[in-house]
C-alpha positions in Angstrom: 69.5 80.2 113.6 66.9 80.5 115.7 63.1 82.2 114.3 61.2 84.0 117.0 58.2 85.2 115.2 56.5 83.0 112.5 56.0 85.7 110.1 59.8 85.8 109.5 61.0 85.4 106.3 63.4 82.1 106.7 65.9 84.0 104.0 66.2 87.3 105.5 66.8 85.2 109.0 69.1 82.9 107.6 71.1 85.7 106.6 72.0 86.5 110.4 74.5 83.5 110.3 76.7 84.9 107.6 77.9 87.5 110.5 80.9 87.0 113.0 79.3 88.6 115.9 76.0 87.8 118.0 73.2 89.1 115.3 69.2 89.3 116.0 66.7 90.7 113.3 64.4 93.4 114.3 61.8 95.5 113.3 61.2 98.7 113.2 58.8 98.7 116.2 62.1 96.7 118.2 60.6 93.4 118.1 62.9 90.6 117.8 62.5 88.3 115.0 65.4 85.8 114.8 68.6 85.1 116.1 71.9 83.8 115.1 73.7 80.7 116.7 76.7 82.9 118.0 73.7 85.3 119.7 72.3 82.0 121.8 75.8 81.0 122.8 76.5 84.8 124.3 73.2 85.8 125.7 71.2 82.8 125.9 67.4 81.8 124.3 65.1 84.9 123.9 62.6 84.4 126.8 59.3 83.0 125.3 56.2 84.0 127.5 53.5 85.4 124.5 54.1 88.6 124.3 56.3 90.2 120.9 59.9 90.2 122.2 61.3 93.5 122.3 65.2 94.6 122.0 64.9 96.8 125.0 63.1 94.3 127.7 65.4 91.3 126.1 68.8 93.3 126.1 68.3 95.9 129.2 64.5 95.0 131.0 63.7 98.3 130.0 59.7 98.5 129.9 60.0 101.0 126.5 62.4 102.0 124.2 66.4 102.9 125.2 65.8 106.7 124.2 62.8 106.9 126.4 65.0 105.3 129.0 67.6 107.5 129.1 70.2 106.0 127.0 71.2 106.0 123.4 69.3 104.1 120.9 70.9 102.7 117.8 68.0 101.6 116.2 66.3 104.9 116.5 69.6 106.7 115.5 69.2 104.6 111.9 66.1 105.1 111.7 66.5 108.5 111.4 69.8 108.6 109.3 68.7 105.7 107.3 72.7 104.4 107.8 74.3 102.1 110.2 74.7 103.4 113.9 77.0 102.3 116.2 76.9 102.7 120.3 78.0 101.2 123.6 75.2 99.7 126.0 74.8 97.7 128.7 73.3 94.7 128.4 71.7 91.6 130.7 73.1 88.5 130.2 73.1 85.1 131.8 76.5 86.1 133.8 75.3 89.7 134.3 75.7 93.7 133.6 78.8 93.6 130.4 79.3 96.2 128.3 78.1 95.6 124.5 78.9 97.6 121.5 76.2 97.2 118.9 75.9 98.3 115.4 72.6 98.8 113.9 72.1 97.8 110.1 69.0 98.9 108.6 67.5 96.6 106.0 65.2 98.5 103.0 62.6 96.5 101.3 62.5 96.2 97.3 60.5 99.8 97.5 63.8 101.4 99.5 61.4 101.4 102.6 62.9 100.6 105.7 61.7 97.2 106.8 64.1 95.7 109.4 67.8 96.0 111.2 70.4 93.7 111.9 71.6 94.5 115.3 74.8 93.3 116.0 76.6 92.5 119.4 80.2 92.6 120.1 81.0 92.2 123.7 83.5 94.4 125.2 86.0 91.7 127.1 88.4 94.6 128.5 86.0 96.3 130.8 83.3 95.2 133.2 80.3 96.3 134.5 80.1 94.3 137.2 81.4 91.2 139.1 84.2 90.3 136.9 88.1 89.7 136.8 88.2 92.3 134.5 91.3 95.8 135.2 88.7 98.1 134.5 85.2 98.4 135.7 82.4 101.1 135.8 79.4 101.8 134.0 78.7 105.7 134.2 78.5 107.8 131.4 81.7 109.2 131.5 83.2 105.6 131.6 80.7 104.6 128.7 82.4 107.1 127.0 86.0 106.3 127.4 85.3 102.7 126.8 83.3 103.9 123.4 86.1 105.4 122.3 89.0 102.7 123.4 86.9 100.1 121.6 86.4 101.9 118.2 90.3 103.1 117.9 91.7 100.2 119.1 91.6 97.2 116.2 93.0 100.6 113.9 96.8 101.8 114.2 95.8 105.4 115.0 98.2 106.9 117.4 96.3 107.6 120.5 97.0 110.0 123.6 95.2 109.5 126.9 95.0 112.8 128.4 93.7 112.9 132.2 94.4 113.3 136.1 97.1 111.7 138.1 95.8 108.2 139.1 92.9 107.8 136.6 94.2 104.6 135.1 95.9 105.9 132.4 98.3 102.5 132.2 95.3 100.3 132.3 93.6 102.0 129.3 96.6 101.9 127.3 96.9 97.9 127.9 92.9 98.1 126.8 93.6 99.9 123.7 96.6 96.9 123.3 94.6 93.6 124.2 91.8 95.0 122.0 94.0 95.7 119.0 94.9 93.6 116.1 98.7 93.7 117.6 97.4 91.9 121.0 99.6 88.6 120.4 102.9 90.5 120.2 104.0 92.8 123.5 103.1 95.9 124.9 106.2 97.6 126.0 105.7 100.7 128.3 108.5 103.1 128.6 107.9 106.0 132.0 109.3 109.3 130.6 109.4 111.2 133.6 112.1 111.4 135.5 114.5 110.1 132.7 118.1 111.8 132.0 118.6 112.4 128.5 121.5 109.4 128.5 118.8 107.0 130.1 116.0 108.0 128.1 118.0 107.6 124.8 119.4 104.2 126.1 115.8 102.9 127.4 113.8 103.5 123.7 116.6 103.4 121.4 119.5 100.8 123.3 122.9 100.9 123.2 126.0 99.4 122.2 128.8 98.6 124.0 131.1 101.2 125.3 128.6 103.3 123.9 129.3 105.3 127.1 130.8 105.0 130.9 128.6 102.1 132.4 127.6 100.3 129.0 129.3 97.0 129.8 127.0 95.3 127.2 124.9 96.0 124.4 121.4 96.5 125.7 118.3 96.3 123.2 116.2 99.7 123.5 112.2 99.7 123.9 111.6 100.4 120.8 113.1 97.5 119.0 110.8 95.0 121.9 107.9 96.9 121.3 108.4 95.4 117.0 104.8 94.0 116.0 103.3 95.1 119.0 102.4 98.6 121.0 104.5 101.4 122.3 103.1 102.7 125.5 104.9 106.3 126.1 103.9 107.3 130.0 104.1 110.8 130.5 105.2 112.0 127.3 104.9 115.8 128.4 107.7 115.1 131.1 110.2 114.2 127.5 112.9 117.0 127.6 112.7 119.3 124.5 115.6 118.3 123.1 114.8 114.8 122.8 111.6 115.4 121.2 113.0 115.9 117.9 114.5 112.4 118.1 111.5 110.8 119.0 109.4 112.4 116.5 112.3 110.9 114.1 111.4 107.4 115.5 107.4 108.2 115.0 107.4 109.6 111.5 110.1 106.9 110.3 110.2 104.3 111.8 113.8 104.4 112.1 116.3 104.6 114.8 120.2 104.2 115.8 121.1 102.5 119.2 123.0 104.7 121.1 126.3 104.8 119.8 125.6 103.1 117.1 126.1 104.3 113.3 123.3 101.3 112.3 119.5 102.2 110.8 116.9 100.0 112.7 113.4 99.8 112.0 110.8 99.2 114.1 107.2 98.8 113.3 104.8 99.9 116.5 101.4 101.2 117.3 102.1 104.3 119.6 100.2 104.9 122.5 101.0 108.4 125.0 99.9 109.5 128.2 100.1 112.8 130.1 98.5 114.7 132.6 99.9 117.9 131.5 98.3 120.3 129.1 100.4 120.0 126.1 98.4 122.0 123.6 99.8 124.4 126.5 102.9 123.5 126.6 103.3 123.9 122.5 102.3 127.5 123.5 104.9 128.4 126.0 107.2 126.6 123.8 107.9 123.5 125.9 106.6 120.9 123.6 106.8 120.4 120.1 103.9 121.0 117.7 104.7 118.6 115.0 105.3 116.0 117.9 102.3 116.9 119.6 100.6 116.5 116.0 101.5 113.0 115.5 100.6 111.4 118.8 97.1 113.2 119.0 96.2 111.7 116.1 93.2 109.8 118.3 92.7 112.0 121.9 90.5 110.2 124.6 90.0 111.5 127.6 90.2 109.5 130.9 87.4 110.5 133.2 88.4 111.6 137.5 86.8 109.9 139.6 84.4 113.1 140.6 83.3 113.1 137.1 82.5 109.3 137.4 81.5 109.2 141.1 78.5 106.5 140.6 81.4 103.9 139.8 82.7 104.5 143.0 81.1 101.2 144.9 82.1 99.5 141.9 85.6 100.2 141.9 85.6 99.8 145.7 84.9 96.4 145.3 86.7 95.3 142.7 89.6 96.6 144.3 89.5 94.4 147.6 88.8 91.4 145.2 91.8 91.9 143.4 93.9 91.6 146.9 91.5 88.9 147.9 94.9 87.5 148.3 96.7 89.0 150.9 96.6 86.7 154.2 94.3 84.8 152.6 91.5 87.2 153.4 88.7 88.3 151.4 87.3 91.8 152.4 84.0 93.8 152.8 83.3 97.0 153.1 79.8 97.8 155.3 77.5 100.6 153.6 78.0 103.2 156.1 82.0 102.9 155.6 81.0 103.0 151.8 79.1 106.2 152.5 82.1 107.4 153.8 84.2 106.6 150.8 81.5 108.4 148.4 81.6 111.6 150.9 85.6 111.8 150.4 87.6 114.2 147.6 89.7 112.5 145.7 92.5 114.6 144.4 94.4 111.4 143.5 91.4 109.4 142.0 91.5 105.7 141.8 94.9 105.8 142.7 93.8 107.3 145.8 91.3 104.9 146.2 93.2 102.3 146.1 95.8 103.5 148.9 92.8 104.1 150.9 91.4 100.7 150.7 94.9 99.1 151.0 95.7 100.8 154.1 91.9 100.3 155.7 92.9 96.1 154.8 96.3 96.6 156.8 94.5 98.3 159.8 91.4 96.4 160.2 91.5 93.3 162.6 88.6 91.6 160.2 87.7 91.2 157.4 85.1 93.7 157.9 85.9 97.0 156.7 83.5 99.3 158.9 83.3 103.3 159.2 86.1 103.2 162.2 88.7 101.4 160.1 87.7 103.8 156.5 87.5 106.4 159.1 91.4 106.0 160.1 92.4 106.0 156.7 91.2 108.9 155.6 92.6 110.4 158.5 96.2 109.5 157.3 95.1 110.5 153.8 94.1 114.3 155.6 97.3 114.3 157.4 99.0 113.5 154.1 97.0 116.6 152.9 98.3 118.7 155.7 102.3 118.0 155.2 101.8 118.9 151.2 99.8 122.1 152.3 101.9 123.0 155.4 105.2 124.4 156.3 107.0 121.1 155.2 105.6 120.7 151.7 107.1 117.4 150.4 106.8 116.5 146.7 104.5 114.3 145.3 107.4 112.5 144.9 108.7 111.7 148.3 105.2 110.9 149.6 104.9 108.4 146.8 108.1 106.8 147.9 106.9 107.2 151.3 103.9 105.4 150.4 105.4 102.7 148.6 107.7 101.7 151.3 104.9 101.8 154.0 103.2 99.1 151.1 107.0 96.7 150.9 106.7 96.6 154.9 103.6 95.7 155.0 103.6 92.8 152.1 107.4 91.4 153.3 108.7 93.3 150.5 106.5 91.5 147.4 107.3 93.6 144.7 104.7 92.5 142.4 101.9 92.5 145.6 102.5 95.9 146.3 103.1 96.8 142.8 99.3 95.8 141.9 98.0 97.4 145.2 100.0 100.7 144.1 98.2 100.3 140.4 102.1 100.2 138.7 103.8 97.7 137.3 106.8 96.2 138.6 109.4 97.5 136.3 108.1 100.9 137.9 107.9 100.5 141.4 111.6 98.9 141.3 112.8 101.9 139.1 111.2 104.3 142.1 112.5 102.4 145.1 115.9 102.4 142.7 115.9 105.7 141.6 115.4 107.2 145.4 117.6 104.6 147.1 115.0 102.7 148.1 
């Protein structure tokens, strides 16, 4: 424990090490009083240069409150309701920009006049807002948001559906929601609906027995019985056929399932996590998906942000995405501001996804490891002539050019599955089961 002021009262500070999390005590006016060991460890000493230490220049070098600012305050937010707040910020700290979610805890005197707060700090380890190894990065509002919402569902085992555009990162939020959850030690097993037969889908979630039918040489365990103790990830759920909705909602309100051709009851104890692009409260309209299925997995919707709506994360993102293949040929890449501008000037109709193609073909074209407006510039251009063959007289499917795509990416990478499978922003189960599934 560490007192600040003098005036503190050693009990009320001493109190701030009965907490698990980084804790301060501060007044009403936001000056810090005390700290707690765990606080010092994450965020270092409280600068000491004569003036009252306040919450907002210590946590964000704001020169006056976080409301006044621009962002939310918690401590004005319990002043006001007179309960604990809760919000996500941004905070310095000795390693830089990380996303924090405090919790304010006012403190009423013997008169039931409010007299301090415990602020607590729990930092957010699955995101970044900055330099970082971390999947996911940004620090807009509309990320703030998501990453709000992923870090108050996830320790609970409320069935979440992430609901957003093609390529917005739907797979990385659902491993969020997983590392974050009281479930992390056991797997996360991800099962891609679209696409799926009706035989393969049953066989993938629910497994089969032998001789179960033509092809079944063995007895194969099924998703859901991996996925025991730990999270189901369900990609695309609005790409399930109707008629095997029914079964999984079985599976969901149950618990209980029979390999295929089986006449055994397994249980299997998951937290469900969905996915879609598709408008499914739609979809219940026109008939095409079930409403008491469509019930149970939107227990907890979050809402996964494009990359227009989040455009200020865009040099962010950029970035992290050329560290992350920092390893191909040894290089590591940079990209010069006016190619950046040209990055920021582009539409993205496949969002990060997009982004990441973009940046991944740019590395493949440029003769350093300089990525200037030439190099962005011939990228784009095959991402426009991509444009023209979907818009034109030819009109392939999303499908073939992502197939298309993905075989330019095993050329270029001698055919490393789990290189390109990064680059692509899939895992490798998936891009072997698209290369499989189209002959590839």
């Amino acid at each position: 424990m560490e007192i600040i002021a003098s005036s503190t009262e050693p009990t009320i500070a001493r109190m701030l090490d009965t907490y698990e999390h980084p804790a301060i005590l501060v007044t009403p006016d936001y000056q810090i009083l005390a700290t707690n060991d765990l606080y010092r460890e994450a965020f270092g000493l409280i600068p000491r240069d004569g003036a009252p230490a306040r919450c907002y220049r210590v946590s964000h070098n704001f020169d006056r409150p976080c409301d006044q600012a621009g962002e939310d305050c918690p401590l004005a937010a319990a002043a006001s309701s007179g309960r604990r707040e809760r919000v996500l910020h941004i905070h310095q700290t000795p390693r830089g920009e990380e996303h924090v979610d405090v919790e304010m805890l006012p403190i009423l005197g013997e008169d039931g006049a409010l007299q301090y707060f415990v602020e607590l700090l729990k930092p957010v380890s699955i995101a970044g807002a900055g330099a970082g190894d971390q999947a996911m990065v940004g620090s807009s509002p509309a990320f703030n948001q998501m990453l709000s919402l992923i870090s108050r569902v996830a320790p609970t085992n409320a069935a979440v559906l992430l609901q957003g555009e093609s390529g917005t990162g739907k797979e990385l939020a659902a491993r969020a929601l997983h590392q974050a959850s009281l479930r992390s030690s056991r797997a996360l097993v991800t099962l891609e609906c679209a696409g799926l037969s009706e035989t393969l889908f049953e066989s993938e979630l629910f497994g089969h027995v032998k001789g179960a039918f033509t092809g079944a040489n063995y007895t194969r365990q099924g998703l859901a019985e991996a996925a025991h103790g730990g999270t189901l990830f369900l990609d695309e759920i609005g790409d399930v056929p109707l008629s095997l909705q029914v079964k999984l909602l079985r599976l969901i309100e149950t618990g209980t399932y029979r390999p295929v051709g089986s006449t055994q009851v397994r249980q299997a104890d998951f937290r469900l996590v969905c996915a879609t692009h598709r408008n499914l409260e739609r979809m219940v309209e026109e008939g095409a998906f079930r409403q008491d299925l469509y019930y149970r997995i939107n227990v907890f919707p979050i809402h996964l942000p494009s990359l227009a709506e989040r455009a200020e994360d865009l040099p962010l993102l950029a970035r992290s995405i050329l560290r992350d293949s920092q390893g191909q040929g040894g290089k590591t890449f940079h990209l010069t501001e006016s190619a950046l501008a040209l990055l920021k000037a582009h539409q993205y109709r496949g969002n990060i996804r997009e982004l990441r193609n973009i940046l991944s073909r740019a590395m493949v074209m440029a003769n350093t490891n300089v990525l200037d407006p030439s190099v962005i510039r011939q990228s784009l251009g095959v991402s426009r002539e991509t444009s023209r063959e979907v818009t034109g007289e030819q009109k392939l499917s999303l499908k073939d050019l992502e197939l298309r795509y993905l075989r330019q990416l095993m050329r270029a990478h001698g055919n490393d599955r789990e290189t390109v499978a990064g680059i692509a922003g899939i895992s490798v189960r998936s891009l072997y089961r698209k290369l499989q599934m189209e002959g590839g």
